[in-house]
N, C-alpha and C positions, 0 to 999 in steps of 0.2 A: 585631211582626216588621217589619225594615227593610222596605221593600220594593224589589225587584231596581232598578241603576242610579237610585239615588236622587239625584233633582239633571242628567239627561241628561233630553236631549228631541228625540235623533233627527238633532240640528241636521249638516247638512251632507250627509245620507245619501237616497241617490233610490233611493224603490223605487217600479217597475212594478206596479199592478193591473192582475190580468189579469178582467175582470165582465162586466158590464153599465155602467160608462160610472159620472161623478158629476154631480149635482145640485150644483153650486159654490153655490147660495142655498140649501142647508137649513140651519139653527141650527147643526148639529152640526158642520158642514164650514169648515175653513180655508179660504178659496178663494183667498187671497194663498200659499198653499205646494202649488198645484192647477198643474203644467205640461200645457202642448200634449200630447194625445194622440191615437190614432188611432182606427178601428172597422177590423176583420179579418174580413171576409165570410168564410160557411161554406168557398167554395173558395178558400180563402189572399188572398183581394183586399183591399187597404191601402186605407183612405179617409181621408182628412184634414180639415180644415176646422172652424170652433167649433162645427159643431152633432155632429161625428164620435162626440163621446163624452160628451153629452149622455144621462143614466139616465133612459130611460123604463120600471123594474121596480122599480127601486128596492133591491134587493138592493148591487148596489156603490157605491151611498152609504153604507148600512149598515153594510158592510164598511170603506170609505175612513173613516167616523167610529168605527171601532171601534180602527184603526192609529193614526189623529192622533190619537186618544184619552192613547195612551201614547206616543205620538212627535210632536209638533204640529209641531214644527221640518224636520222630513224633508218633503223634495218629494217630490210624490204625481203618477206618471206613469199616469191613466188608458190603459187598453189595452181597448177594447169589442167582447166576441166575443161577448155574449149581445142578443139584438135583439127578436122577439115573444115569446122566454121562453128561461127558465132551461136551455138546452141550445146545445151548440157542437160544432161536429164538431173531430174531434183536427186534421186539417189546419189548422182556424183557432188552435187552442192552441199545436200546436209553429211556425205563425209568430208570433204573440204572443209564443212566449217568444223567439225568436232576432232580434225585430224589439227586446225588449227589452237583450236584450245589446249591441247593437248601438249602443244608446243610451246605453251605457255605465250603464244602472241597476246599483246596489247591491246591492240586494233583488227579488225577482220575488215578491207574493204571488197566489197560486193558490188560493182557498177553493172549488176546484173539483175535477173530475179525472174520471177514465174507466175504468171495469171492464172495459171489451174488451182482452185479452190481447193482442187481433192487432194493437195499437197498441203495444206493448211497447216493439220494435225501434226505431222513430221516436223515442219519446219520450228511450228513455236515448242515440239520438246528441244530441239537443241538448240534456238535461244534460249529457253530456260538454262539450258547447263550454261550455257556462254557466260551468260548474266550472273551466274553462281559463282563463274569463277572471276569474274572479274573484267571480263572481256567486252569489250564494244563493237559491236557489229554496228557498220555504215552501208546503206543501200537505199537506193528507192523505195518510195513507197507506192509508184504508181507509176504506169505506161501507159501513155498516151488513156487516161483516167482510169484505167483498168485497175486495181487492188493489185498490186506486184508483192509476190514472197521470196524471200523473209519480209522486206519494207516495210509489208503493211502490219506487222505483227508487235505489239505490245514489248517494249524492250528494246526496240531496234531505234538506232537513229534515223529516222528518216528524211530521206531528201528529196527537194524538188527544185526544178527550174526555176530560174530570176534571169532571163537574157540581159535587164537594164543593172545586174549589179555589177558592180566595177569588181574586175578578178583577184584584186588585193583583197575583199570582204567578205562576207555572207551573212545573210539577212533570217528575222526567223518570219515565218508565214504570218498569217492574220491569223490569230487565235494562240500561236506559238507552236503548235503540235507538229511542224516540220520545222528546217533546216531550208535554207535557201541560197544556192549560189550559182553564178555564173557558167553556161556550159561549155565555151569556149576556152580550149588550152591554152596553153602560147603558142605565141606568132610563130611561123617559118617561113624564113624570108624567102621572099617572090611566090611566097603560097598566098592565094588570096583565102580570105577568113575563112569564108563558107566553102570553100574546097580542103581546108584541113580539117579532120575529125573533132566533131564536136556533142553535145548532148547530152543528157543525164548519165552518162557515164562518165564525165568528165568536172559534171558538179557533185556527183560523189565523190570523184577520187581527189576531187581540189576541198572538201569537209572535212575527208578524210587526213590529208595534211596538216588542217588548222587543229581538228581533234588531237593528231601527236602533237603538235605546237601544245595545246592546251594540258594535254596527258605531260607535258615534261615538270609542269608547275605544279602537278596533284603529289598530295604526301603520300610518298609508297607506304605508306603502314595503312592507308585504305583499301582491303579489298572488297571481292564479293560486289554485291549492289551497292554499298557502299561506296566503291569507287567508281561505278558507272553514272551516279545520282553527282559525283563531284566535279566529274566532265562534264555532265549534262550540264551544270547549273557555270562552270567556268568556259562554256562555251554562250551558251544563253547571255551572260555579261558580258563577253566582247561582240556581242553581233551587232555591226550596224544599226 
């Protein structure tokens, strides 16, 4: 089986990670396609500077080499709203994402997201801006079945688990209404599978890759929903 956008590699396309920050020296990471990014303190505060988004968890390298994985070519705009551990209040997420629009990123990947309802309302105003400006927001739509946001919100690509899809693919759901792929990253050798990091955060940021694979073939003179509707529909085509 072909496998989806064969011969593309992202080249020209900037997507925002929204994590824990990247390790520009691990093996796995491009760090010549690594731009300036920021850290978003829990109460919305913007920090700048080289050490701003620097991974001390290690979770969004993982993530970042899971994207460049399938997309080496695409600039990778760290966005670091995870700091002593794997949690972020919605406040720092919806400026993450409007600090990425902003920046005219491509892509927004999210292997993250929120099960409080009462964050609902925030979230889908700034998908709506995203979506207006042309931007693709990639994230779950669901933790362990729970309604995860942004994911689950109108706009957003959403993703879920396929443990049996081979990690060159992704599949779209029964119905069509998600996105489906593989959780598991690449190998590291003498790691056995299930002791390297794996999970829906990892078949977001492996969607996430194929989406700039797919964003490289869209005519730049689409924007707005317009160009969201062109990926949607030039991803939909290559799936499995």
């Amino acid at each position: 089986m072909t496998p989806p956008f064969d011969g593309r590699t992202g080249r020209g396309v900037r997507i925002a990670i929204i994590d824990s920050g990247v390790h520009p020296g691990h093996d796995h990471i491009r760090a010549d396609q690594i731009e300036p990014g920021v850290a978003i303190r829990r109460g919305g505060g913007i920090e700048g500077g080289q050490d701003a988004t620097l991974d001390r968890l290690g979770h969004g390298t993982a993530v970042t080499a899971a994207i460049q994985e399938k997309a080496p070519d695409a600039f990778c705009l760290p966005i670091r709203v995870f700091h002593e551990g794997l949690k972020a209040s919605a406040m720092a997420l919806i400026t993450a994402i409007a600090w990425a629009v902003e920046q005219r990123a491509d892509i927004i990947n999210l292997s993250l997201g929120s099960t409080n309802r009462a964050h609902a309302p925030a979230f889908t105003d700034v998908v709506e801006r995203a979506c207006e400006a042309g931007v693709a927001i990639i994230a779950p739509d669901r933790i362990e079945e729970q309604p995860c946001y942004p994911g689950a919100i109108s706009g957003v690509f959403a993703v879920g688990l396929d443990w049996d899809c081979p990690r060159g693919h992704f599949r779209l759901s029964q119905g069509g209404g998600r996105f489906l792929a593989s959780g598991y990253p690449r190998a590291i050798p003498g790691v056995p599978l299930r002791r390297n990091l794996y999970g829906i955060s990892f078949a977001t940021a492996q969607l996430t890759g194929f989406a700039a694979c797919a964003l490289e073939g869209v005519d730049r003179d689409f924007t707005g929903f317009a160009r969201i509707a062109a990926l949607k529909t030039a991803l939909r085509a290559n799936a499995a």
